[in-house]
C-alpha positions as CSV (number, residue, x, y, z in Angstrom):
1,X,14.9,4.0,-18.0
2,X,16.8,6.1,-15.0
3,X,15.6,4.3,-11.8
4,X,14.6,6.8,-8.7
5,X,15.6,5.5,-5.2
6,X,13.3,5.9,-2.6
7,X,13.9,9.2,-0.8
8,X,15.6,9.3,2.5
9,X,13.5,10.6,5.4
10,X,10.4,9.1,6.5
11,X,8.7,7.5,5.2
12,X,5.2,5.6,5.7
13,X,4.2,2.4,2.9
14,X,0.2,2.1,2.4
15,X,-2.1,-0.3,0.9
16,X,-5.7,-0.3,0.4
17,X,-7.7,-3.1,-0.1
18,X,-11.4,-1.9,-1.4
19,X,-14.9,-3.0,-3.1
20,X,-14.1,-2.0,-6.5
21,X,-11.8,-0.2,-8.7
22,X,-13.0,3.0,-8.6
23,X,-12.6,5.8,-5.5
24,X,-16.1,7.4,-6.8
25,X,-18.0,4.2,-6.4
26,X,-16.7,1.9,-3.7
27,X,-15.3,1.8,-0.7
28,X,-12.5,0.8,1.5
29,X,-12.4,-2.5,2.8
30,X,-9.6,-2.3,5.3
31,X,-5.6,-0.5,5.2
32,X,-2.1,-1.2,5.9
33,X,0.5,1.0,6.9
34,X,4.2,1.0,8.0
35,X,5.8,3.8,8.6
36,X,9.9,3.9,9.0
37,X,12.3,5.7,8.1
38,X,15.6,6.0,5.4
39,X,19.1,7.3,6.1
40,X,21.8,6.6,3.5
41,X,21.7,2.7,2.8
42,X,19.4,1.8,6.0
43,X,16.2,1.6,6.5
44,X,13.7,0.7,9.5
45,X,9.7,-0.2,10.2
46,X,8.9,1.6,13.8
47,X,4.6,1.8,13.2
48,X,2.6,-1.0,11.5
49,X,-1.3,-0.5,11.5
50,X,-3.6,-2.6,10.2
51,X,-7.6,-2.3,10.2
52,X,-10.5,-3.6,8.0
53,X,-13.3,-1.0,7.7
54,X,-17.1,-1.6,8.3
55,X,-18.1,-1.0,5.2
56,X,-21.4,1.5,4.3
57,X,-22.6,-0.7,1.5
58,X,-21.9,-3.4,-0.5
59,X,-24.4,-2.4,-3.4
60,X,-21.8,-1.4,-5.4
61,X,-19.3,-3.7,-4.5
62,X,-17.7,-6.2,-7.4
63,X,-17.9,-10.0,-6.7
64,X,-14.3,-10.4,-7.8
65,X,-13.4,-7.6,-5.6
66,X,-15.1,-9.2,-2.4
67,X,-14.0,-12.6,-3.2
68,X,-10.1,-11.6,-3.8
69,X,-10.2,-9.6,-0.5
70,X,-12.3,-12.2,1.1
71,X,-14.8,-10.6,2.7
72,X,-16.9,-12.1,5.0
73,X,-19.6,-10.5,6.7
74,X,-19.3,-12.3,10.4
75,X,-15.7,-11.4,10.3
76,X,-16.0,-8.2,9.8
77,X,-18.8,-7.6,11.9
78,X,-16.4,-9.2,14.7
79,X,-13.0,-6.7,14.1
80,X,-14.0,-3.5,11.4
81,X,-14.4,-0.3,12.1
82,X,-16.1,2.9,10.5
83,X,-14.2,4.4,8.3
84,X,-14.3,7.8,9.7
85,X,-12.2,5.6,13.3
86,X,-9.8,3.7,10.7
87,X,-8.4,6.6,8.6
88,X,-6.9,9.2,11.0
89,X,-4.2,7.8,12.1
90,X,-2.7,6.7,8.4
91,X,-3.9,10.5,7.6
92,X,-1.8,11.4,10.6
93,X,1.0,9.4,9.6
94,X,1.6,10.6,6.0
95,X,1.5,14.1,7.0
96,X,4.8,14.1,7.2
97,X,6.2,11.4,5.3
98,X,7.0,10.3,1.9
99,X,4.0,8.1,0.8
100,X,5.2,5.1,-0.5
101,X,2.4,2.3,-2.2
102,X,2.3,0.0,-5.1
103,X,0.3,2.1,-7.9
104,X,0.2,5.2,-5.4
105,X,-2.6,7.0,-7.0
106,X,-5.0,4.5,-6.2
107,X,-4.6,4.2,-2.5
108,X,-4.3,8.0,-2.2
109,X,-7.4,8.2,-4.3
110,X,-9.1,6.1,-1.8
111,X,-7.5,7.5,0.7
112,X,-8.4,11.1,0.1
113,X,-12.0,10.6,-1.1
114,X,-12.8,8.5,2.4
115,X,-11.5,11.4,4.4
116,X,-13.8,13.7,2.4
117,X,-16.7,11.7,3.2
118,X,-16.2,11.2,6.5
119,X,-15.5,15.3,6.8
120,X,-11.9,14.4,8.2
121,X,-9.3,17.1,7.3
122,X,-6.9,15.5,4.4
123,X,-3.3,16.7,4.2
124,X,-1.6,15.8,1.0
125,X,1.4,14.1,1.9
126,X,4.7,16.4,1.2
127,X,6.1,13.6,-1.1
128,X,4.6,10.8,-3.3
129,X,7.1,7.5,-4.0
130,X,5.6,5.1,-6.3
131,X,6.8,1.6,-6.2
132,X,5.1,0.4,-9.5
133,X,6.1,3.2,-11.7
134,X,10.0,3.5,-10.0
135,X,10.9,-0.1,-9.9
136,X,8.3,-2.4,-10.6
137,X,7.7,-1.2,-14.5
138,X,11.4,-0.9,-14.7
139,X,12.1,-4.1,-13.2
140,X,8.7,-5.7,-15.6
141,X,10.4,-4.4,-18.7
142,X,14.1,-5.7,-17.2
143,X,12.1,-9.3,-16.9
144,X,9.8,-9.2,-19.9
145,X,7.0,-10.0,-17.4
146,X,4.4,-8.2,-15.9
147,X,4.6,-5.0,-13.7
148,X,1.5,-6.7,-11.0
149,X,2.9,-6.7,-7.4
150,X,2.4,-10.4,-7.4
151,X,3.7,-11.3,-10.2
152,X,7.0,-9.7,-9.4
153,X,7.0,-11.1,-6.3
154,X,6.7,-14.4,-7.2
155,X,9.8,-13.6,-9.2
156,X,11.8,-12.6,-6.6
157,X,10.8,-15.1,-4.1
158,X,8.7,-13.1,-1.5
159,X,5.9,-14.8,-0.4
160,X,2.4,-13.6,-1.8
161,X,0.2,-16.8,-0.5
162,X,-2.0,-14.0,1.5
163,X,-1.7,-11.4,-1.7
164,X,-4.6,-8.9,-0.9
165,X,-4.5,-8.5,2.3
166,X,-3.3,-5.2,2.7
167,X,-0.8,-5.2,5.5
168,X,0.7,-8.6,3.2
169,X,0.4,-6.2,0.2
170,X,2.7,-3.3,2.4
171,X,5.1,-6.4,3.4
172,X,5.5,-7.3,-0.3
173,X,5.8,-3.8,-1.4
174,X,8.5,-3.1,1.1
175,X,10.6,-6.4,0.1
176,X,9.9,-6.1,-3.5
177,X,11.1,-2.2,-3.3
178,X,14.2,-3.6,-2.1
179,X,15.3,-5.9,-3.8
180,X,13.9,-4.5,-7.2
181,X,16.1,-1.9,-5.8
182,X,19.2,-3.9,-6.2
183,X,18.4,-5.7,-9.2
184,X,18.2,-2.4,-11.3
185,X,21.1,-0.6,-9.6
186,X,23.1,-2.8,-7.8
187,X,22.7,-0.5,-4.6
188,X,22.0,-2.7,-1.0
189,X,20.3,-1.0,1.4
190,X,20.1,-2.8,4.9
191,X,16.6,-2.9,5.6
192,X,14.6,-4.2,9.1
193,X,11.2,-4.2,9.5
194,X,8.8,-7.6,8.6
């Protein structure tokens, strides 16, 4: 299997952490996002963002779903937001940038639905890198293991202690990326960032 680099350029990691598994039925529960950029065998973290999100009800929500993210009420009654205040500035921020994530589709899903309900205006970002499909299935099929963020994470050493928790979930995305990275090609790139 031909492993894709990410693209140089900007570039801006995201992670969603929700109420269930499905964008049509639940909701987001806070995001992550780093944006940096790429240029040859460097790369650099300039924005971070992190935010939990108020959110509108937890009818639907899963009880695996709450207790993996663990939700609590009084905390987020203390430091959420409404969605419609936590999504423009990751909406503003992948405008222009290649949107990097672990299983893309779903954040963007999430992403993109949110923004439709809160009647904000949703640019699709120019460029779409997926970590799980360009490295970590490659690397999963490399170790005989599983292609879960955590597992390969534990495999590679990073720290996932606080897995789910989205702006952990964009650290071990951008670690894993690179050193999956170097794994499958052998290329180093000289990364700074968290």
């Amino acid at each position: 299997m031909k492993v894709k680099a990410p693209p140089d350029g900007p570039f801006v990691i995201v992670d969603t952490e929700t109420t269930g598994l499905h964008c049509s039925e639940h909701e987001i529960l806070q995001i992550a996002a780093v944006a940096g950029e790429i240029v040859d065998d460097y790369a650099a973290i300039y924005w971070t963002y992190n935010q939990r999100v108020i959110p509108e009800s937890l009818d639907s929500a899963t009880s695996h779903a709450l207790e993996v993210n663990r939700y609590d009420p009084v905390v987020w009654e203390e430091t959420a937001v409404s969605l419609y205040h936590a999504l423009p500035p990751v909406i503003e921020a992948i405008a222009d940038a290649t949107f990097v994530g672990y299983n893309a589709s779903f954040d963007l899903g999430f992403l993109r639905v949110g923004a439709g309900l809160e009647g904000l205006t949703w640019r699709e970002p120019p460029r779409i890198y997926d970590v799980f499909r360009e490295l970590g299935k490659p690397l999963s099929n490399k170790r005989g293991t599983s292609a879960k963020l955590v597992v390969l994470c534990d495999l590679l050493g990073i720290g996932t202690e606080e897995a789910h928790d989205a702006l952990v979930d964009v650290r071990m995305t951008w670690r894993l990326m690179w050193l999956a990275l170097k794994e499958l090609t052998g290329k180093e790139v000289v990364h700074e960032g968290f």
